[in-house]
Every structure is written in C-alpha cells, then in structure tokens.
N, C-alpha and C positions, 0 to 999 in steps of 0.2 A: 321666539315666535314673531315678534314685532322686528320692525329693521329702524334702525336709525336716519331720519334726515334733518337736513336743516330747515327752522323755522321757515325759509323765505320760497324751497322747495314744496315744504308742505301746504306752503296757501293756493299753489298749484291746484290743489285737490278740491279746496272749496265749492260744494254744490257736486260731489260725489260720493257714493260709500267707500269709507277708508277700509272696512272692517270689520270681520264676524270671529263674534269669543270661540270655544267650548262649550259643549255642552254643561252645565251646575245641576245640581242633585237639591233641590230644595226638601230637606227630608223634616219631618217631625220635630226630631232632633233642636234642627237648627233654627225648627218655628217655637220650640218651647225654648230656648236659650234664649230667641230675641224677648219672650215676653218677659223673661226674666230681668233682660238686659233695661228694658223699655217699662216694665208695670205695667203692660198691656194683658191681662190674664183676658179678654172679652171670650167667650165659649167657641166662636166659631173658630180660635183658634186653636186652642191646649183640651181642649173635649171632646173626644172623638164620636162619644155615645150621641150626644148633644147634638153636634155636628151633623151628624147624620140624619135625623131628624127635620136638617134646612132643606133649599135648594138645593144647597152645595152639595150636599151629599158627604160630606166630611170632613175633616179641617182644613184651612185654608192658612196661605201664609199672610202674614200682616203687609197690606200694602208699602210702609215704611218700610218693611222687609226687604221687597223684592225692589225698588230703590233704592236700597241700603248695598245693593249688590253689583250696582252699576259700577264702582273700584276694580272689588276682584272680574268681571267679565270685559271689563277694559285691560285690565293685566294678561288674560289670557285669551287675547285677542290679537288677531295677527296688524291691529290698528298703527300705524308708522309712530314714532316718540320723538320728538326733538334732538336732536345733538347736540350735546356736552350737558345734560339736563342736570341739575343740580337739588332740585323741587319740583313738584307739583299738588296745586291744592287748590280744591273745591269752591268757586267763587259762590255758585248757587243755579237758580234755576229762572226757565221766564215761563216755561209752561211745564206742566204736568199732569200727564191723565191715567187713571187706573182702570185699564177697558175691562179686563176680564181675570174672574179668581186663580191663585194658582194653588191648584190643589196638594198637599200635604205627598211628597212623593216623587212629584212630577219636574222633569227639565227644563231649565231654560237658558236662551242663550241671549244674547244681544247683536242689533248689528248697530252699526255707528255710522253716519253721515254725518261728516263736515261744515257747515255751515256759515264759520265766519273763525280769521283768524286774523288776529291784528296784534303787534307788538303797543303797547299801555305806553311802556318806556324803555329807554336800551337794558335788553335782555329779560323782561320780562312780556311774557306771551300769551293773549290769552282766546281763550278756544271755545268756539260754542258750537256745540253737536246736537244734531239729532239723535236719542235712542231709542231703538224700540227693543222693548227684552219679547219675544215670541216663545209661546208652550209650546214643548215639543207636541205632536198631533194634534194641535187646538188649532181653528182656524180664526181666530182673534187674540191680538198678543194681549200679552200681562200687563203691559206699559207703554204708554211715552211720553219721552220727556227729552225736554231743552236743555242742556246741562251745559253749564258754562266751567271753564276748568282753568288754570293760571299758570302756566310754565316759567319758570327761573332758568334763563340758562348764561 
C-alpha cells in the first residue's frame, strides 16, 4: 500500500497529508481484550446493559484504545515509509485530544499529515505527524494527536 522513499524525498511533504489507512472495525471484542490487556474493566466499556443507560447509548472503546490503534492504521495506510528502513519506534506525543466516543461497533480510519521531519543523527529520522482517527458517519473525529515516530535507516 505504502511506496518507499528516501528520508530527504519525504521532508518534501512536510505541511501536507501523506495519507489515509482503511477502514478498522473497532468491535466489542477487541474493547473487552483491551480491558483485559489494560485493568480497565470501567462499565461504560465491557457493560452493555450499563452502557446503555449513559449518553452514549452503549459501550464505548477506551480512549487508550482508539490511540493504541494509531500502528496498525499507519500500516494500512497508503502513508510513504522510508527506504532501507531497519526500525521504527514510538518516540511519544506533544498533543492529544479525545473529541468524540467511539462506539462499540463502529469504523475508523486515520488520516496522517506531516509536520516535521528531521534526521537526530546519521540515519536516524524522526517524524512528527498530525493524526486524526475519524468515525465513520460521525461528523466529529475520535481523536487527535501529535505523534512523533523515530526511523532507523
């Protein structure tokens, strides 16, 4: 999906969107695995009865969640990769915001914008994006967030 360029190619893009994933199936499922994964049991996510009872109208995924998903929607993302890439790993973050639930069920995708790419030191690269993950028919996305990322190449 994605194409290979070089580092000095890709700062070209800076202050552009690189990239939009595939649609993710955020199912039940995989909101009751994270609690498991996480200790997070809180009702509005693994309680459906509960749930339904909120605003929400039913479970929702855990905001750590739909974060937690920013990897795989960058893999399945038509986003350009570095050439010769050897690594890459999650430096951190400078901003993050959880705009709106994502409901137990429901799509989402990401799109990626560019923001700064600068080499640390020879052959290490590091990349800071804008994301926003958007629900599918929701007119407020799930997230955004500043994600900084580290290339080895």
């Amino acid at each position: 999906m994605s194409k290979a360029m070089s580092p000095q190619d890709m700062k070209a893009l800076v202050g552009t969107e690189i990239g939009i994933s595939q649609w993710f199936e955020v199912s039940q499922e995989r909101i009751n695995k994270f609690a498991e994964a996480t200790g997070d049991f809180q009702f509005i996510h693994v309680d459906q009865e509960k749930a339904r009872m909120t605003p929400f109208g039913g479970t929702i995924a855990h905001g750590f969640l739909t974060l937690s998903l920013i990897p795989v929607l960058t893999a399945e993302s038509d986003c350009p990769r570095p050439e010769g890439i050897k690594m890459a790993v999650n430096y951190g973050g400078n901003k993050t915001r959880f705009i709106a639930p994502v409901r137990s069920g429901k799509r989402v995708r990401g799109h990626f914008k560019m923001l700064e790419l600068e080499e640390k030191r020879p052959g290490q690269w590091q990349q800071t994006m804008e994301i926003t993950i958007e629900i599918e028919g929701e007119d407020k996305p799930a997230l955004m967030a500043e994600w900084i990322t580290q290339y080895f190449v």
